[in-house]
N, C-alpha and C positions, 0 to 999 in steps of 0.2 A: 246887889252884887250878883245873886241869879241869872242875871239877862246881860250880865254882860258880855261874855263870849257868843252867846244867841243875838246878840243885838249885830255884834261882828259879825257872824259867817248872816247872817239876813245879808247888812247891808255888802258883803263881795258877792252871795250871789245874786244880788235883785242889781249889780254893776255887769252882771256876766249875762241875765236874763234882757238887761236893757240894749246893751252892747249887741246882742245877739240878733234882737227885735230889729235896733236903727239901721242896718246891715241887711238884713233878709226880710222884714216885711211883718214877720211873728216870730213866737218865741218866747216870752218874758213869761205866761202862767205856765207853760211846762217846765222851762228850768229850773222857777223858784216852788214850782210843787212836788219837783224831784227830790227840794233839800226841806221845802219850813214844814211839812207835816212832821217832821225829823226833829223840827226841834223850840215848836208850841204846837197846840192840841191841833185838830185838823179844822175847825170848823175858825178858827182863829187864822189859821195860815190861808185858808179858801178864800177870807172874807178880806185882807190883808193884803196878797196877792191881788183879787181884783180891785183894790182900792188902789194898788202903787200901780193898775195897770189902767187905769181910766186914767193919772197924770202925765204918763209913758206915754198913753195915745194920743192925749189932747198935746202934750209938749210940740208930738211930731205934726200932727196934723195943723195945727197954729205953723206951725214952721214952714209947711206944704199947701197950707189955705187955696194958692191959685190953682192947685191940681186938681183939688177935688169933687168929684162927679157928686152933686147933693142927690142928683134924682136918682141914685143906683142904691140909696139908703132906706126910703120908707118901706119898702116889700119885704126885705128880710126881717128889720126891725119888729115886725107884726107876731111873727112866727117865735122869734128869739122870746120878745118879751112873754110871751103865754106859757115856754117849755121852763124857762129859767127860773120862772116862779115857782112850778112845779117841782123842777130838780132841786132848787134853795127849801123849799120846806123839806124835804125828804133829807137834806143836809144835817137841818136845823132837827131830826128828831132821831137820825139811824144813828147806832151804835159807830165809837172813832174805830173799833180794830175791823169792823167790817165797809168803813167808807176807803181805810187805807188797804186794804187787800182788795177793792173795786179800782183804787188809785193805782195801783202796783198791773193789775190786768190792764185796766187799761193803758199804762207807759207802753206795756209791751205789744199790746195790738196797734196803736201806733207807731212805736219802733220799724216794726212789719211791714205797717203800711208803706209810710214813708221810704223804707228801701228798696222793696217790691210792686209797691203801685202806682205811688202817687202821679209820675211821671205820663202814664197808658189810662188814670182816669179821668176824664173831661168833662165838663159843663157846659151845658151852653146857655149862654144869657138872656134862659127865659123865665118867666114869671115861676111855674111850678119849678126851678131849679135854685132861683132866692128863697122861696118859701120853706123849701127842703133844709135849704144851708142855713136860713135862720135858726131852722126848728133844732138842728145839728147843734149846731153851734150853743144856741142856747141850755141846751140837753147839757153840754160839757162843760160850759161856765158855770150853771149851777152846780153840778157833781164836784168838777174837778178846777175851776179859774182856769183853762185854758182851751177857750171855742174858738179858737184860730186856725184849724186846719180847715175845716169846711168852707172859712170867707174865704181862705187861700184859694181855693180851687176856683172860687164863683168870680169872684174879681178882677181875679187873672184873666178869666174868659172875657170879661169885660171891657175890661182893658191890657188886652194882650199887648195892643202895639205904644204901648206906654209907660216902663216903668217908674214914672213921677206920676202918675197917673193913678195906678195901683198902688203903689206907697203910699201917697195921700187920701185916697178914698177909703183905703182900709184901716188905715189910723184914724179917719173920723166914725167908720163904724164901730171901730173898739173904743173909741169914746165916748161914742152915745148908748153902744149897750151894754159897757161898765158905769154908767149913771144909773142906768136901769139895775142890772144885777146889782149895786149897791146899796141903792135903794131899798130893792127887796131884801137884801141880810141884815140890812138895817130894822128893817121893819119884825125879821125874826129873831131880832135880840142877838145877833151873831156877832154884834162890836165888842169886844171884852177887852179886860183891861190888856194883855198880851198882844190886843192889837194897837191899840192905841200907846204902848211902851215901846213896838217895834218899827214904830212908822216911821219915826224920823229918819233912824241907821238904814230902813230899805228907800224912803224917798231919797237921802243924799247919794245912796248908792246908784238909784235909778238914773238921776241927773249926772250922774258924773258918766254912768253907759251911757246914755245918749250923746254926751260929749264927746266922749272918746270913738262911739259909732261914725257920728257925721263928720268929724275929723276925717275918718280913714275909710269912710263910703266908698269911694269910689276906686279904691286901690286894693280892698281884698273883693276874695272870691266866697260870695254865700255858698255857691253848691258845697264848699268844704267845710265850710260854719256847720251848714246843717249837716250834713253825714257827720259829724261829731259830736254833734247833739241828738242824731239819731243813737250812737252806739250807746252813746252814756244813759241814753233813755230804755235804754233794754236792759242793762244792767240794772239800775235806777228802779225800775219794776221788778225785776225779778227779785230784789233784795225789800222791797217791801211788800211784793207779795207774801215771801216767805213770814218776813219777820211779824207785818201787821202792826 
């Protein structure tokens, strides 16, 4: 009886994090690490979040197969997988009220970013700039489940003049390196029972965002998704900087 109103608000926001993702490209481990360190431990919502986000990626990219650039994948992969192991053990042993006030600073230095920069910083698609975004990326999946803003940037440069292009090549790299991050919290003992009780209510919620995403893909506007999931995410952090 414990888990059932936690099983609820999991599976609306992993429908709100999915929704968000099918629509804009990313999204799904910042929304749901806004709400489930809130409500199982953190190392259970980290490992939970990237679980529901490797079937998110793989749903979309299966969906996108002809789009995707394979050869824009092995070079960041490199970098990811080396930081993400590092960031997952350090998961797997620092104290929850100091990984949730790292959670809460970083919402907000993102929040930041996102409204002030993101637009003025650019990549260009070269080898030392995948390496970079891997290492990024991988750095924040193990911390936090959400290394999506750095592929954002790398991908895009990639395939700027494409967005089926960029849609599906970034949904098969979050598929392949939440097999990898999985893997490794696997291997740290990070599967607990809180994960394995919330999985169902966040998997059916995720499939049901993805449905209702690609239903209405092409009729809304992401720039307005995201500024609304920027604002929420500075609040979002500052409310668990505070609290921890």
């Amino acid at each position: 009886m414990q888990y059932i109103i936690p099983a609820v608000l999991c599976a609306l926001i992993s429908l709100t994090g999915a929704f968000t993702q099918r629509v804009s490209g990313f999204g799904y481990g910042i929304i749901v690490m806004m709400v489930f360190p809130h409500l199982i431990s953190y190392g259970a919502a980290n490992t939970l979040s990237g679980l529901i986000s490797l079937f998110s990626a793989a749903y979309v990219a299966f969906s996108m197969r002809k789009h995707i650039k394979f050869s824009q994948l092995p070079i960041p992969l490199i970098t990811y997988t080396l930081l993400n192991y590092l960031a997952t053990s350090f998961v797997a042993s620092a104290d929850t009220s100091l990984l949730k006030r790292i959670l809460g600073g970083a919402l907000i230095v993102l929040s930041v970013y996102f409204f002030a920069f993101s637009k003025r910083i650019k990549l260009k698609p070269t080898i030392p700039s995948a390496l970079g975004a891997g290492a990024v990326s991988g750095t924040m999946s193990g911390l936090f489940a959400m290394g999506g803003p750095p592929m954002v940037l790398y991908f895009m440069s990639t395939n700027s003049e494409s967005t089926d292009d960029y849609l599906g090549t970034i949904q098969a790299f979050f598929a392949l390196s939440n097999i990898i991050s999985t893997s490794v919290r696997a291997s740290k003992g990070l599967f607990t029972e809180e994960v394995f009780i919330m999985f169902i209510p966040a998997l059916a919620g995720m499939l049901l965002g993805n449905f209702f995403g690609r239903k209405v893909y092409t009729r809304l506007r992401p720039a307005v998704i995201k500024r609304c999931v920027y604002a929420f995410m500075a609040v979002s952090g500052a409310i668990t900087l505070i609290m921890g």
